[in-house]
C-alpha positions in Angstrom: 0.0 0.0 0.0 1.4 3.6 -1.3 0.9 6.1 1.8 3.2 8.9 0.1 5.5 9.8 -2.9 7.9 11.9 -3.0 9.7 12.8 -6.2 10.2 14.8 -9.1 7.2 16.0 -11.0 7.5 14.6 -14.8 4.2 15.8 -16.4 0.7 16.7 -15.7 -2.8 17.3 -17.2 -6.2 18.9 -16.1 -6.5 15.9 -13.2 -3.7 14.3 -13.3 0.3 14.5 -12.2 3.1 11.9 -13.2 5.8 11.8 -10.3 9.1 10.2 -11.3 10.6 8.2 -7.9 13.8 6.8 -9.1 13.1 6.4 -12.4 10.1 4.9 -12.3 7.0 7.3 -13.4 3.6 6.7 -11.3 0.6 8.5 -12.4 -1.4 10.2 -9.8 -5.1 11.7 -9.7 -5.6 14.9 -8.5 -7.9 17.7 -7.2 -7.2 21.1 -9.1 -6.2 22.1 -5.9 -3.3 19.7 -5.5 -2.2 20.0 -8.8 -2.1 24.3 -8.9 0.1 23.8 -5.7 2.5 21.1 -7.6 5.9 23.0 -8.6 7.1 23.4 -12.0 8.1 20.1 -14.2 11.7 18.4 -13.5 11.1 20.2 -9.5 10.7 17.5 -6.8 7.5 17.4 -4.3 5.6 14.9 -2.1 2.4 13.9 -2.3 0.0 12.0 0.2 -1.5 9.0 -1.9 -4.6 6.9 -1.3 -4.4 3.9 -3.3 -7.3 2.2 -4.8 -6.8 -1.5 -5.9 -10.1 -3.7 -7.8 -9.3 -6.4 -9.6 -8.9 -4.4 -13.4 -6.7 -1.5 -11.8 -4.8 0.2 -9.7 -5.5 3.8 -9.2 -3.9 6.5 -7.0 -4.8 9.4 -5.8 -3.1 12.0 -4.6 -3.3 15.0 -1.9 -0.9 17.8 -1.3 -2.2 18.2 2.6 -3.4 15.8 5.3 -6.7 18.0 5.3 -7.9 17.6 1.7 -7.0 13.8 1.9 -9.2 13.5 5.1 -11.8 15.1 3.3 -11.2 12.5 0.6 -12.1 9.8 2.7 -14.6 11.1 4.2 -16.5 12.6 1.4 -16.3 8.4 -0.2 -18.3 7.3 2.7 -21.2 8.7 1.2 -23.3 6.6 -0.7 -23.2 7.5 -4.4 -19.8 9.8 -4.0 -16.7 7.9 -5.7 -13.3 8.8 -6.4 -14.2 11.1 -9.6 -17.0 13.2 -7.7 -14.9 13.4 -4.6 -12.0 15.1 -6.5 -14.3 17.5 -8.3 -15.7 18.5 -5.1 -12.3 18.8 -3.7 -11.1 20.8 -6.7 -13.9 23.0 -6.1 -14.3 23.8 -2.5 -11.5 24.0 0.0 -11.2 22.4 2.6 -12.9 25.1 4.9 -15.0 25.7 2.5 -16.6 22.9 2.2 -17.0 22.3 6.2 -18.3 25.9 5.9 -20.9 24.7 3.2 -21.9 21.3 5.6 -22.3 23.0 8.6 -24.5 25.4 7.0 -26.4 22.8 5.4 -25.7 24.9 2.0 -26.7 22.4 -0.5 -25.9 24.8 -3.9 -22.5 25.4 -2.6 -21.7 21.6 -2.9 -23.9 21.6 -6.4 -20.9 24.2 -7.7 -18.6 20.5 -8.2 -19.0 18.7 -11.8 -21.2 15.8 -11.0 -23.1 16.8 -7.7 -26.6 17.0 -8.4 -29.3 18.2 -5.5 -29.5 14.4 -4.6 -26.4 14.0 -3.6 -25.6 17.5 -2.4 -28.4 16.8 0.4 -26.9 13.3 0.7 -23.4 14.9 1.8 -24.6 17.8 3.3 -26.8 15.2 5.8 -24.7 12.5 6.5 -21.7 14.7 6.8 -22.5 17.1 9.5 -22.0 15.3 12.3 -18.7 13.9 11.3 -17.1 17.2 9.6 -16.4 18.6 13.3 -13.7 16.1 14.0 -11.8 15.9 10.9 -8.0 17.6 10.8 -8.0 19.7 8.6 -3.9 20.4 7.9 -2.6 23.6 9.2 -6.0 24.9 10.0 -6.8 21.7 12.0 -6.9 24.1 15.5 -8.4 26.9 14.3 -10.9 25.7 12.5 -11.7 22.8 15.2 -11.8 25.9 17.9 -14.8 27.7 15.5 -17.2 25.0 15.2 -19.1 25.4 18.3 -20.1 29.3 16.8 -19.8 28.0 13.4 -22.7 25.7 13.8 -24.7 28.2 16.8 -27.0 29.4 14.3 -29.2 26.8 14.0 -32.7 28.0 14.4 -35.2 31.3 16.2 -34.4 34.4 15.8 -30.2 33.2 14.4 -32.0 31.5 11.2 -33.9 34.3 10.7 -31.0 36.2 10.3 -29.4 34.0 7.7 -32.5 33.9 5.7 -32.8 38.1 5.7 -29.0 38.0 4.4 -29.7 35.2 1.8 -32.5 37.4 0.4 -30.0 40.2 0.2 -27.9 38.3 -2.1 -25.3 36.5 0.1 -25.0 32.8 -0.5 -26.2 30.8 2.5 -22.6 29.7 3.6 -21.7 33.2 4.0 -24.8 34.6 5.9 -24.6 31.4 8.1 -21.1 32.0 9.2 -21.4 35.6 9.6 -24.4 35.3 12.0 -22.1 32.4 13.8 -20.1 35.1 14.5 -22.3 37.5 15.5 -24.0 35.5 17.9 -20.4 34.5 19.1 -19.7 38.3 19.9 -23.6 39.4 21.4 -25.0 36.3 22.8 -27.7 33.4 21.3 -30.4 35.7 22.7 -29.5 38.8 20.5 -32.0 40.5 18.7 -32.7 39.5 15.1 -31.9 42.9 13.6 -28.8 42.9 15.8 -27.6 39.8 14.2 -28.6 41.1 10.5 -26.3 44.3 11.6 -23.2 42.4 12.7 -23.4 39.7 10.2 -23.6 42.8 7.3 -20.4 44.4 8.6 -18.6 40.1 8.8 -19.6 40.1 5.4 -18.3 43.4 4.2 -15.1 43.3 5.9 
């Protein structure tokens, strides 16, 4: 089983990267976020790798954090998400992005990735929300882990009322939701609605 390669990067294409490791050239799928962070051709870089064996191939895929590989696996847990659709959404959302997007319950974030349709949009936005909280998420593993209890406060009253008045303004649901998180991190989960509408305004145009 592959767990990492490190090497120098012989080609690449719109989801793919070829990594030569002493000589020998192994073919690794990407997200478009791994492979904008790759360095030039002929430079050498490491890659996390997730190997994938069935009895007609042997595919790997590849990660340039511990976050996005996380993600990875956790996204192919849900039924009807494979390798291919995991990637795209990968490619597409960050990695806090995307926790962003569950925690919020923002379905047409997750519909912006090649593949996801509604169905499985609410699929991964459902099954996912409990488990997003513990995932590492690389560098931002603490920060991000130290948000979540605001980041997922606004559920409901007066907080959800507050996310829908910003939606209708034109902010996309992830947004509004983590700007009221905010809000009601800095004046309490008893805060007036139009207090929340105010703060989360002045998170969102900062």
């Amino acid at each position: 089983m592959i767990g990492k390669l490190t090497g120098k990067l012989d080609s690449s294409g719109d989801d793919w990267a070829m990594i030569d490791v002493g000589g020998v050239g192994y073919v690794v799928f990407c997200s478009g976020r791994t492979l904008s962070r790759l360095p030039l051709t002929g430079e050498t870089t490491s890659v996390l790798i997730e190997t994938h064996v069935r009895e007609d191939h042997i595919h790997l895929y590849g990660f340039i954090d511990q976050g996005e590989r996380d993600w990875y696996r956790l996204l192919s847990t849900v039924q009807g998400v494979g390798a291919k659709m995991a990637l795209s959404i990968l490619s597409t959302l960050g990695p806090e992005e995307l926790l962003q997007a569950i925690a919020a319950q923002d379905k047409t974030s997750l519909t912006r990735a090649s593949g996801v349709g509604p169905k499985i949009a609410g699929r991964i936005a459902s099954e996912l929300k409990e488990k997003a909280g513990g995932i590492a998420l690389g560098n931002m593993a603490a920060d991000l882990t130290g948000s979540i209890s605001h980041v997922a406060a606004p559920a409901g009253g007066l907080s959800e009322d507050a996310i829908s008045a910003l939606v209708n303004l034109g902010y996309r649901r992830a947004d509004a939701f983590g700007a009221v998180g905010k809000a009601v991190h800095e004046l309490g989960k008893d805060a007036p609605v139009e207090s929340l509408i105010r703060i989360g305004l002045r998170e969102l145009s900062s």
